[in-house]
N, C-alpha and C positions, 0 to 999 in steps of 0.2 A: 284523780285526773288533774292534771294541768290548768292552768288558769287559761282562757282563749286570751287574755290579753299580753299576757305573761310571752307568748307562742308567738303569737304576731309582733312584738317588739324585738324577739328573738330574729325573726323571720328579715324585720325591716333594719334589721342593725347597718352601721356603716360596715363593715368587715363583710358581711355578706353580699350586700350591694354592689361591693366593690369585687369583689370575686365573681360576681356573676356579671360585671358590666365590661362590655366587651370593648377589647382593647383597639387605642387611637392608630389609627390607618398609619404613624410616621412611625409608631412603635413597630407595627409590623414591614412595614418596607425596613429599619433599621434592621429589625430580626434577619431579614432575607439578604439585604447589602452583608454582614456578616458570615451566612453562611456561604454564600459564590464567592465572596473576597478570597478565600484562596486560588482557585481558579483562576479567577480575574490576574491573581497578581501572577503568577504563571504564565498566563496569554501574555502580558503586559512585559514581563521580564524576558521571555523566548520567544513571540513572535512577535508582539507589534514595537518593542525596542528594536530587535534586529533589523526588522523589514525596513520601519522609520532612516534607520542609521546607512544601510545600504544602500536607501535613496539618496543622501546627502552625500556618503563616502563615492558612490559613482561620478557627482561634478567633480569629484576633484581627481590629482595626480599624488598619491601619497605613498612613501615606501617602509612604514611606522618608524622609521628614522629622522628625518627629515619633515619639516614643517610641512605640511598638505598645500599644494597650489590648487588653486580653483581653475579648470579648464573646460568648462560647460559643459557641453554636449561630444566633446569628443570624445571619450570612452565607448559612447552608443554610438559612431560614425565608425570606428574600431570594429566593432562585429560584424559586419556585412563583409570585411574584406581580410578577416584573420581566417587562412584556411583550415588550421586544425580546430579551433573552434566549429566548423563548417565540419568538419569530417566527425567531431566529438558528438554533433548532434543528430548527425547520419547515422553514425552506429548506435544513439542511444533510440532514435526512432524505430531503428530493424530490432534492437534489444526488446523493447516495448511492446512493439506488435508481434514480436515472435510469441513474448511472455504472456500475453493479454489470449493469444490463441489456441498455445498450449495447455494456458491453466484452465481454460475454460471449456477446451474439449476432455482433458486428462481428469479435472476437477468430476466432472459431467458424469463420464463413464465410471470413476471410485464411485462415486455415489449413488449410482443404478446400482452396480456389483454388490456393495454395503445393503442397499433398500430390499432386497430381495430375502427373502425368507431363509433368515440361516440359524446355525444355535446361536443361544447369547453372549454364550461365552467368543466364540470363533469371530463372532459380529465386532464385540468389544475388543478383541485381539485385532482385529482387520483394521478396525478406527486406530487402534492408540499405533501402530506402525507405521500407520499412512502418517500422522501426526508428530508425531516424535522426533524426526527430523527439525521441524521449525522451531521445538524448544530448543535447539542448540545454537549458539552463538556462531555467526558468519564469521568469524575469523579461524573459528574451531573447524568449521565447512569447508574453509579455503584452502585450510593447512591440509586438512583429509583427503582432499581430493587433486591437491597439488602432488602430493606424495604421490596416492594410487594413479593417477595417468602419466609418473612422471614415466618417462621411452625407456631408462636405465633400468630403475630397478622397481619401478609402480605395477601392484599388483595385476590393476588390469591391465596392465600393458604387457604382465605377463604369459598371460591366461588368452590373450589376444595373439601374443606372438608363437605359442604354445601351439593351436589351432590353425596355425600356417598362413595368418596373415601378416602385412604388414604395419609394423607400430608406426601411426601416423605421429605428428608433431602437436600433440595436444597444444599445446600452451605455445609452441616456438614457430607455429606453422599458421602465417595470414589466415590462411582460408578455414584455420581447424580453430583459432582459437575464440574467436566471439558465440562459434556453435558449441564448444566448450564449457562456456560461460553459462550460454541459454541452459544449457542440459544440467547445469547444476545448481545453477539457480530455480530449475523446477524441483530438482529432488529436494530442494530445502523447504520450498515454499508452498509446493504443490498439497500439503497436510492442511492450511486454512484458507485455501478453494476449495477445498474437496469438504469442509464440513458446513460451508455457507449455502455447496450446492446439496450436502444430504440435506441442508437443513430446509431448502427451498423444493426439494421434489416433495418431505413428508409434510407440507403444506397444500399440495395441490389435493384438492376437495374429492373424496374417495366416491362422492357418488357420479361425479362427471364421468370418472373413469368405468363405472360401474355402467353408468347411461350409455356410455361409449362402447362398450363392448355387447350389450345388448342389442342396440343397436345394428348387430353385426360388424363393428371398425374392427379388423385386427387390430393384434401389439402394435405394429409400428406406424399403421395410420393415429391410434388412438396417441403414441405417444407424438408424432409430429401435429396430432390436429387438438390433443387437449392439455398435455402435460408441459411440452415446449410455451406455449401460448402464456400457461397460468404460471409459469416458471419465469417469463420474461422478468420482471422485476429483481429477482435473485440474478439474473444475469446482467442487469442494468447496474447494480450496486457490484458485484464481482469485478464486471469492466473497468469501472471507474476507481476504485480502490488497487487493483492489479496493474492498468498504466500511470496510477500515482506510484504506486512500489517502485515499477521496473524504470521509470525516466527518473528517478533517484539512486539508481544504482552505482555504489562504490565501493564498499569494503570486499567483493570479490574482486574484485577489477584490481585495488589498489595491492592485494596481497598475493595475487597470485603473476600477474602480466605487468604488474605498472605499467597497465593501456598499450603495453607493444603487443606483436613485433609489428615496428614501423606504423605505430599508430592505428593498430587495428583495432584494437579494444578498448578505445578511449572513449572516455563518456564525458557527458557537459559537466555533469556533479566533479567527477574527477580532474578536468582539465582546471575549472572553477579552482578545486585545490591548490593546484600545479600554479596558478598563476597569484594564488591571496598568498597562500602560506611556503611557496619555492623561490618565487622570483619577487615576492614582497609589492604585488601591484596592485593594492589592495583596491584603489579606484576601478580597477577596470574590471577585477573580481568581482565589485558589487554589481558593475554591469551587465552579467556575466549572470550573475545570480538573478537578478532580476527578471532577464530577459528567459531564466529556465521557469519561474514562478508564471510570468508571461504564457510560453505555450503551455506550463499544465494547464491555466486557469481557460484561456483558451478552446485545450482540445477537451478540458472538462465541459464547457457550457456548451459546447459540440454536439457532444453526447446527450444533455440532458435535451439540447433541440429538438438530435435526431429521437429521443427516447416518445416523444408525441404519439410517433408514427407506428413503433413498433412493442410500447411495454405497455403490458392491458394492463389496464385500474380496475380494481375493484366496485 
């Protein structure tokens, strides 16, 4: 047997002491500055540099040629009375709430359709199709759907005109081409609505709905009085993530219409372009930018207002 004294010196040595004495409060915030410093410099480098610089590049009148003049506030007196600005924001408003109503009624019904009792296999084929789409790159989307509606030789437009109607002006026709836009920007995007809302119906608590139909509530009382209700929150986050998407919308717009014809599919993000990176204005661009970060920020605190009144909490 060991000595007890032999054990206990063993026990009290420095090396153990020090292994077991818990470490100083700056050592561990060091540890933690460490691990978010990526991030951090991230944020730091692509948006709070940017954001900073666009606030500064707006006082002035710079064309990256030419030394920058300081001209105040006139860049922000400029928007109120530039009309395609005015018109860029009209259509990126109907863009928005077109998008924000489709994806949330289209999302809505994939997700009942999917929720219902199917084989596993058919289920997991039904998700990865509805999905699949959004892994593909928008420029890849643009080019595909530019081709198929072109009037000439675009598949659907042939298979349209086959069936004895007339091939409208997808992309060349005012009135067709922002509803154009809409409809293909849901087939691209409509795969991660549609799995935020499966994922928020198979959260709703199986015995509400159990209680509900005992009850005697039919299907559709039960789903407008229990499942809509305990869903709201999956639709509060859908909304607000889906008019962030669609008021940033450009690489369809910019690949397929360059915002015509006659300025019908111009968007704020796009015009933004047209005026930093076409006509070199770069002051009035950041104004421009600004003033789009403005209404997101804006119609988002809107939302979380109105969210008081109608997203149940747990």
């Amino acid at each position: 047997m060991g000595s007890p004294r032999l054990a206990s010196a063993t026990i009290d040595s420095p090396a153990v002491e020090a292994r077991h004495r818990p470490r100083r409060k700056g050592q561990s915030g060091l540890a933690g500055w460490l691990f978010v410093s990526p991030a951090v410099l991230l944020f730091v480098v692509f948006v709070l540099g940017p954001f900073v610089a666009a606030m500064i590049f707006s006082l002035y009148a710079w064309d990256l040629l030419t030394p920058p003049q300081f001209v105040g506030l006139q860049n922000f007196r400029k928007l109120g009375s530039d009309p395609i600005l005015l018109r860029s924001l009209a259509n990126t408003f109907v863009f928005a709430f077109a998008s924000v109503v489709t994806h949330i009624v289209g999302g809505l019904l994939l997700a009942m359709a999917v929720n219902r009792p199917l084989h596993r296999a058919l289920s997991y084929l039904v998700r990865t199709c509805v999905f699949f789409p959004f892994l593909i790159s928008w420029a890849a989307v643009a080019l595909l759907w530019r081709y198929a509606l072109d009037p000439t030789f675009g598949l659907v437009s042939h298979y349209v005109s086959r069936l004895g109607f007339t091939v409208p002006g997808f992309f060349s026709d005012p009135d067709w081409a922002l509803p154009s836009i809409i409809g293909i920007d849901f087939w691209h995007t409509i795969g991660y609505t549609f799995l935020i809302m499966l994922a928020g119906i198979q959260t709703v608590p199986k015995e509400l709905v159990e209680a509900a139909r005992v009850d005697g509530a039919s299907g559709i009382r039960t789903f407008f009085h229990v499942t809509l209700p305990m869903m709201s929150p999956t639709f509060f986050f859908a909304t607000i993530i889906t008019f962030i998407g669609a008021f940033q919308i450009f690489d369809p717009v910019q690949i397929i219409t360059s915002g015509g014809p006659n300025d019908s599919t111009i968007t704020a993000v796009m015009y933004l372009y047209r005026t930093g990176f076409e006509a070199f204005q770069v002051g009035y661009a950041s104004a421009i930018a600004l003033l789009v970060f403005v209404v997101i920020m804006l119609v988002t605190l809107l939302q979380f207002w109105g969210s008081r009144k109608w997203v149940h909490s747990a």
